[in-house]
Backbone as ProteinMPNN parsed JSONL, in Angstrom:
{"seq_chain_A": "XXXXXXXXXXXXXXXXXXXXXXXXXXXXXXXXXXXXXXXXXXXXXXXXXXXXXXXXXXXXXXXXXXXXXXXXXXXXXXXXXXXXXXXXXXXXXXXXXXXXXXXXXXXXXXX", "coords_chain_A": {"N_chain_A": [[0.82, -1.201, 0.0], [1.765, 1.064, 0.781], [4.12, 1.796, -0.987], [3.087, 1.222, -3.498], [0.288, 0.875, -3.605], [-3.228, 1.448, -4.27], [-5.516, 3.946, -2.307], [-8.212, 2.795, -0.741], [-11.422, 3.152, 0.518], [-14.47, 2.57, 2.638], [-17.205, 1.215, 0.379], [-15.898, 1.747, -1.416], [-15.181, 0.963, -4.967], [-13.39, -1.764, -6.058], [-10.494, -3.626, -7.739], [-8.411, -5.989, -7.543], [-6.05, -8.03, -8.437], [-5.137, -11.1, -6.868], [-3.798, -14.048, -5.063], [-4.928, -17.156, -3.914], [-5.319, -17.433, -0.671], [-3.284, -19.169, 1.578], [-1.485, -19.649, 4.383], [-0.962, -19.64, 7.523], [-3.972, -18.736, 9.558], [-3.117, -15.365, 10.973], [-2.256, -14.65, 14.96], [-4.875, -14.198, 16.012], [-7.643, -14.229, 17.836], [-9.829, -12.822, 16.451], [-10.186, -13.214, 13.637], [-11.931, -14.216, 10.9], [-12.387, -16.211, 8.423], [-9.996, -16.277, 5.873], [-9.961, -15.834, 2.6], [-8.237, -15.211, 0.339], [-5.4, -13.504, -0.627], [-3.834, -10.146, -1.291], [-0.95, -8.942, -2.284], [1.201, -6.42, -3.675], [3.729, -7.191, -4.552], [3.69, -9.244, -5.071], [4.462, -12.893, -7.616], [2.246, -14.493, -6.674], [0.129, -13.614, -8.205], [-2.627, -14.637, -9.589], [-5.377, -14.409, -9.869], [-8.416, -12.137, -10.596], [-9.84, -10.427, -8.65], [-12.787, -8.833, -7.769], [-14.906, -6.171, -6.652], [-17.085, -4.707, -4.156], [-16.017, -2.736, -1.343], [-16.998, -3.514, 1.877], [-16.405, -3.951, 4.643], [-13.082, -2.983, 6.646], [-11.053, -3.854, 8.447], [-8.184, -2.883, 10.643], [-4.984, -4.827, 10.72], [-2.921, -6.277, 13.376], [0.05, -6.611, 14.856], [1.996, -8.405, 17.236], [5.663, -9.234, 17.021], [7.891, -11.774, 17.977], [11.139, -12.758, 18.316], [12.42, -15.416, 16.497], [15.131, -17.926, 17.577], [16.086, -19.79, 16.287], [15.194, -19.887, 13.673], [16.182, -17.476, 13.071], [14.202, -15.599, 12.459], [11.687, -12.87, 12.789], [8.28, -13.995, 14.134], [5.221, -13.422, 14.068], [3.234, -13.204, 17.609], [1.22, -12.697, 19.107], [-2.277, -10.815, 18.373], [-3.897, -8.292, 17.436], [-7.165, -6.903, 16.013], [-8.347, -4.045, 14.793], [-11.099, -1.774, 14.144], [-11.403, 0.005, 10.936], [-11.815, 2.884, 9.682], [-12.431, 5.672, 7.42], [-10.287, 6.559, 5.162], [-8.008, 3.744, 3.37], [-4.426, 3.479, 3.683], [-2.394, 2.458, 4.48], [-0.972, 3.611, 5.89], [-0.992, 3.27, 8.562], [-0.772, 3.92, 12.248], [1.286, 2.686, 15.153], [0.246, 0.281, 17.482], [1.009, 0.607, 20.549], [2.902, -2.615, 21.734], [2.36, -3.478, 19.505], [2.59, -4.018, 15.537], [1.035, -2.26, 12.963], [-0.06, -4.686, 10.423], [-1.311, -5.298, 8.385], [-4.481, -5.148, 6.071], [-7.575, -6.107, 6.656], [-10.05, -6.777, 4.707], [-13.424, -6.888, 3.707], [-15.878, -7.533, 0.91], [-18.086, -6.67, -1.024], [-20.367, -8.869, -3.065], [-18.465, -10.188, -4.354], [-16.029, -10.874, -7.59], [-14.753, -13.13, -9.042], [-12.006, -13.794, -11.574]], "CA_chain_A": [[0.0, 0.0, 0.0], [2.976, 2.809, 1.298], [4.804, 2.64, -2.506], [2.643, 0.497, -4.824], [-1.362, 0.142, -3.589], [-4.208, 2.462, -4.483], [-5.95, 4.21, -0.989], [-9.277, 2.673, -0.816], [-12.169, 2.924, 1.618], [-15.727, 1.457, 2.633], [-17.939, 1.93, -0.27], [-14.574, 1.958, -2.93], [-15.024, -0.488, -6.186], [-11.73, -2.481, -5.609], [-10.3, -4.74, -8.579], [-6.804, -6.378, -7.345], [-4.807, -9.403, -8.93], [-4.823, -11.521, -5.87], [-3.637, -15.46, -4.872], [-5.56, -17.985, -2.92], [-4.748, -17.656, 0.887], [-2.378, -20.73, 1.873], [-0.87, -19.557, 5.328], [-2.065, -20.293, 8.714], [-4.468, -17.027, 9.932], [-2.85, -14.396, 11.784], [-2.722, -15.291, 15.944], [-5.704, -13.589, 15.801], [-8.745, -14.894, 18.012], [-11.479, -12.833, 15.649], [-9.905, -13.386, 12.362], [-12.816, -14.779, 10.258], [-11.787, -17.061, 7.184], [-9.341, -15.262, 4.837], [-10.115, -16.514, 1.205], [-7.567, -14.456, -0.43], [-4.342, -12.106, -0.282], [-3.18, -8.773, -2.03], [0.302, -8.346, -2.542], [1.392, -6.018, -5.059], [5.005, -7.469, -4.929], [3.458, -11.237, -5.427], [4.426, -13.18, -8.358], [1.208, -15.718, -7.184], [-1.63, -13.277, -8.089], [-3.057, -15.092, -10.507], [-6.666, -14.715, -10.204], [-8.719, -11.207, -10.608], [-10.92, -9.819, -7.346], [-13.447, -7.217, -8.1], [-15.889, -6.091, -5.783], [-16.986, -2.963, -3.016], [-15.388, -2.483, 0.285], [-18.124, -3.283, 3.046], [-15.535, -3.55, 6.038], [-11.904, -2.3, 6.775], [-9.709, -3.801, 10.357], [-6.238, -2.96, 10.663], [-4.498, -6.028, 11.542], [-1.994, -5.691, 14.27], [0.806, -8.137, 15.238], [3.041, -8.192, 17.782], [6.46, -10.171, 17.41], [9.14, -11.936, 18.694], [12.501, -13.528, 17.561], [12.691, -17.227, 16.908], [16.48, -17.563, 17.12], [16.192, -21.062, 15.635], [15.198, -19.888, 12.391], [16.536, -16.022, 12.756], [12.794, -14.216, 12.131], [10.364, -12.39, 13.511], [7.135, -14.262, 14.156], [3.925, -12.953, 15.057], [2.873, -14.152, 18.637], [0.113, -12.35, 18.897], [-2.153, -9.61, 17.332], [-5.423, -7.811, 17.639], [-8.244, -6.31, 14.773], [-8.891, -2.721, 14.623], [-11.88, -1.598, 13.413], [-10.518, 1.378, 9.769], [-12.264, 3.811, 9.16], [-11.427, 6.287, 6.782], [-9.285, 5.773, 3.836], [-6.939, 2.838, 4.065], [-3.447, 4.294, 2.667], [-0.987, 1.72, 5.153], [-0.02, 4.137, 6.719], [-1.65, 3.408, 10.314], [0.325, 3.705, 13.248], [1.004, 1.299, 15.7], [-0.792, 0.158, 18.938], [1.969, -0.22, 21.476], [4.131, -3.323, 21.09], [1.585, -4.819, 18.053], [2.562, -3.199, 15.038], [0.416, -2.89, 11.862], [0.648, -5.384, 9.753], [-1.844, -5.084, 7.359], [-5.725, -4.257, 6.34], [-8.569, -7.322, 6.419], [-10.953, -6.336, 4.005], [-14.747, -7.718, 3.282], [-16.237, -6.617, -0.025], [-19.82, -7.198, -1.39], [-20.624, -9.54, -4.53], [-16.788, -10.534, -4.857], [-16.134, -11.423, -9.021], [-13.355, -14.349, -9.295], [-11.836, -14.333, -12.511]], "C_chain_A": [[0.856, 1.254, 0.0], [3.723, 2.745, -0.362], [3.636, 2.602, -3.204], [0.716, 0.507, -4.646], [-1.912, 1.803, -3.954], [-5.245, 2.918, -2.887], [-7.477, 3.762, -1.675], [-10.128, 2.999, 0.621], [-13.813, 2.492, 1.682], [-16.403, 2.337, 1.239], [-17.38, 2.164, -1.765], [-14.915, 0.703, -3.697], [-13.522, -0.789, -6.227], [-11.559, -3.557, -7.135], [-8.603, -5.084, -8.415], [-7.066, -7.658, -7.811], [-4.553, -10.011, -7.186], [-4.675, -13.333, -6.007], [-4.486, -16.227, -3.63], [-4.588, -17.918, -1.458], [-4.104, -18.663, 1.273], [-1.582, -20.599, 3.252], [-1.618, -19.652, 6.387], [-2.135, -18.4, 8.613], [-2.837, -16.802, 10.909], [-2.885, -14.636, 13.465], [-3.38, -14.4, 16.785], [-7.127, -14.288, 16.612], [-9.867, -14.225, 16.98], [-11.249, -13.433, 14.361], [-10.834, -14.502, 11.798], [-11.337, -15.229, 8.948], [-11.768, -16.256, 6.204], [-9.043, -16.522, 3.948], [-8.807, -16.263, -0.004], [-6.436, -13.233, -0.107], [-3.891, -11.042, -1.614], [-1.91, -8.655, -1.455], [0.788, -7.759, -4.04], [2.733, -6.26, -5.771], [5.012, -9.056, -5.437], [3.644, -11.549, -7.073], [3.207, -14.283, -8.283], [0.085, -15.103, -7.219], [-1.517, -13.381, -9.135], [-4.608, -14.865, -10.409], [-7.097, -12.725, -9.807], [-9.595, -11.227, -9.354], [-11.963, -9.031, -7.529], [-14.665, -7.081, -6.967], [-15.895, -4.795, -5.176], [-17.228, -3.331, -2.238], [-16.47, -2.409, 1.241], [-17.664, -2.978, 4.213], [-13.991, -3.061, 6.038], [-11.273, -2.47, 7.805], [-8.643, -3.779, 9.781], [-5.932, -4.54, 11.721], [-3.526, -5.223, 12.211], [-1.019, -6.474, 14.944], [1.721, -7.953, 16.262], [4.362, -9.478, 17.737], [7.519, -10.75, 18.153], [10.008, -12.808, 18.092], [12.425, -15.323, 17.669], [13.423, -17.533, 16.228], [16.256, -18.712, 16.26], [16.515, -21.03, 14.012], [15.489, -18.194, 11.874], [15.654, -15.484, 11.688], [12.567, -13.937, 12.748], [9.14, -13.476, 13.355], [6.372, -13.686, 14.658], [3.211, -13.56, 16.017], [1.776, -13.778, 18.971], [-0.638, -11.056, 18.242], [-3.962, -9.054, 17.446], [-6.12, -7.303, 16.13], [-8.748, -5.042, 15.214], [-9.809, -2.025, 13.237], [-11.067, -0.126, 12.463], [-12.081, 1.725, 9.627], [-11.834, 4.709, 8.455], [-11.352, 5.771, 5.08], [-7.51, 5.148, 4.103], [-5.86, 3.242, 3.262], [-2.335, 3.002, 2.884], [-0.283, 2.486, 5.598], [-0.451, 4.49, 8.466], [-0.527, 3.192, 11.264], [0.112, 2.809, 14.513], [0.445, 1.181, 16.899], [0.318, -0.398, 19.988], [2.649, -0.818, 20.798], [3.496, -4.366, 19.591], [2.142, -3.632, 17.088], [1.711, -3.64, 13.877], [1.155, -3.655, 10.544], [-0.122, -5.53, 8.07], [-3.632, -5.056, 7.077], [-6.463, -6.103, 5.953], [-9.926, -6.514, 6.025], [-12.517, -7.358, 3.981], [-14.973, -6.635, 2.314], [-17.197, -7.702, -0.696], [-19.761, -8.263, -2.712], [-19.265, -10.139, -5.046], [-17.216, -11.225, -6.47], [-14.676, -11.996, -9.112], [-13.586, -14.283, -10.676], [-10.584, -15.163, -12.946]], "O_chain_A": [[0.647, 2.263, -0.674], [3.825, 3.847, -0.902], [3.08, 3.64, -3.563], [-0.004, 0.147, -5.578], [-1.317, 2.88, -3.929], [-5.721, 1.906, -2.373], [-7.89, 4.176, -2.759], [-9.531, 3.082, 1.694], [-14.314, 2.074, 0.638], [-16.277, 3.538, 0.999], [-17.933, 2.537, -2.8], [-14.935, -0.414, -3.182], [-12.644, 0.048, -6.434], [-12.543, -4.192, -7.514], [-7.726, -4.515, -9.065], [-8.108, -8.288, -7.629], [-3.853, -9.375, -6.399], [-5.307, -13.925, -6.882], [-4.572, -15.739, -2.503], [-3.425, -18.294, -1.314], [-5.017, -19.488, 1.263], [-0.849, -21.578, 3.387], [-2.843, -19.745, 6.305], [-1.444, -17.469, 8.2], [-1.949, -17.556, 11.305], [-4.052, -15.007, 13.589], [-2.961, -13.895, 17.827], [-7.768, -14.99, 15.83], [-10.792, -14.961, 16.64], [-12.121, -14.193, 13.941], [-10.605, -15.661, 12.145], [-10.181, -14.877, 8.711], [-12.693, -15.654, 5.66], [-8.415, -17.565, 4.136], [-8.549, -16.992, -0.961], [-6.674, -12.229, 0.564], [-3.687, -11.419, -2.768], [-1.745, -8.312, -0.284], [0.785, -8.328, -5.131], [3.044, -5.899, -6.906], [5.876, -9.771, -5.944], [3.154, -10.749, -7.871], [2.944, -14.952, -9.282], [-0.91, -15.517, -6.624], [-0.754, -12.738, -9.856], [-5.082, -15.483, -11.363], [-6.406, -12.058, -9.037], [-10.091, -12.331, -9.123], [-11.475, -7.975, -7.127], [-15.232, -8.092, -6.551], [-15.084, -3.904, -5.431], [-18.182, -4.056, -1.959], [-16.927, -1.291, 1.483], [-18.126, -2.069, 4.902], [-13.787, -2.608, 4.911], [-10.797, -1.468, 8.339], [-8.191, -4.361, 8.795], [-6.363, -5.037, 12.761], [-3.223, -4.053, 11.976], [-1.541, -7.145, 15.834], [2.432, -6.989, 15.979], [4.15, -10.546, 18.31], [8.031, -10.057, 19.032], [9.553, -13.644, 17.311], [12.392, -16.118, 18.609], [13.336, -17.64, 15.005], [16.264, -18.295, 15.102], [17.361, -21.595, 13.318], [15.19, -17.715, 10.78], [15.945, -15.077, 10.564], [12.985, -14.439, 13.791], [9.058, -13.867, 12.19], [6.603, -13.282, 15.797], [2.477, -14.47, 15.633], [1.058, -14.743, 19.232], [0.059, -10.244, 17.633], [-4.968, -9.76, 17.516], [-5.401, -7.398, 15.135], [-9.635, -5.044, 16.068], [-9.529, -1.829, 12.054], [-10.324, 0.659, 13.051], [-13.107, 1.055, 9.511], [-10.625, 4.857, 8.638], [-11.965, 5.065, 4.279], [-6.475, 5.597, 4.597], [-6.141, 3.417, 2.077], [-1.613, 2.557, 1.991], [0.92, 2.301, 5.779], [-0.298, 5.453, 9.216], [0.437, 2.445, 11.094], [-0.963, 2.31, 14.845], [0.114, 2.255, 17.401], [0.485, -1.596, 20.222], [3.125, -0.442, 19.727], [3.901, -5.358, 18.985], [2.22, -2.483, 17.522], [1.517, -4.825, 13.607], [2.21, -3.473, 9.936], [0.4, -5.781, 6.984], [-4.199, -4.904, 8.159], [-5.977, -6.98, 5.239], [-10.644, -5.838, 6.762], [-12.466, -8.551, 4.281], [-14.647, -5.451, 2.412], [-17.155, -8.923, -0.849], [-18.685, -8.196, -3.305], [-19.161, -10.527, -6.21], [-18.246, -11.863, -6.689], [-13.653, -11.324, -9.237], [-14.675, -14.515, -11.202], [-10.559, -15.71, -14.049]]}, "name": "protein", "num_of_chains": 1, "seq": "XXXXXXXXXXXXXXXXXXXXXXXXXXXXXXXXXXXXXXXXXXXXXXXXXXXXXXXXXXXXXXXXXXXXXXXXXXXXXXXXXXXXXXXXXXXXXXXXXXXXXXXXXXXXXXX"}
C-alpha cells in the first residue's frame, strides 16, 4: 500500500490481482476465514478480485525472535476496526505493530 497500492475505503469499487490464501491465519482470536491475499510485490496473483469495500480492520501483530530460524514471528495480534481511507499508513498500537488491512467486499467477481 505505502509505494505500490491504491488508498481505498468502505464503499470503494476495488479490482486487485490476488492469490488464494495458503498460510495459517494471523494469531488472531477474531480473524474470520481469509479466502484471499493482495500483494502487489506477489508473483502468485493469478486470479482477478473485483468487488466494493463493506468492512476495513487494521491487523496488528506483535512479534518476537525465533532464534532457531533467525525471524520475527507474530505471537500475537489484535483487529482494529478502519475507518477512513486505508493508505498503510496506520500507526502502531503499542508493542503490536500494523501489519496489514482485512478487508470484506460485497458480490466478490473471481476471474
Amino acid at each position: 500500500m505505502q509505494c505500490c497500492g491504491n488508498a481505498f475505503s468502505v464503499g470503494s469499487t476495488v479490482g486487485w490481482a490476488v492469490a488464494a490464501w495458503s498460510f495459517e491465519p494471523p494469531p488472531i482470536v477474531e480473524v474470520p476465514e481469509i479466502d484471499y491475499y493482495y500483494d502487489e510485490h506477489s508473483d502468485l496473483n493469478t486470479l482477478q478480485l473485483e468487488g466494493i469495500v463493506i468492512d476495513i480492520k487494521a491487523v496488528y501483530q506483535m512479534y518476537e525472535l525465533d532464534a532457531a530460524k533467525k525471524v520475527l514471528k507474530p505471537v500475537s495480534g489484535k483487529l482494529i476496526e478502519h475507518s477512513g481511507e486505508a493508505t498503510g499508513w496506520n500507526s502502531d498500537q503499542g508493542d503490536h505493530k500494523f501489519a496489514a488491512y482485512l478487508v470484506s467486499i460485497t458480490m466478490p467477481v473471481i476471474a
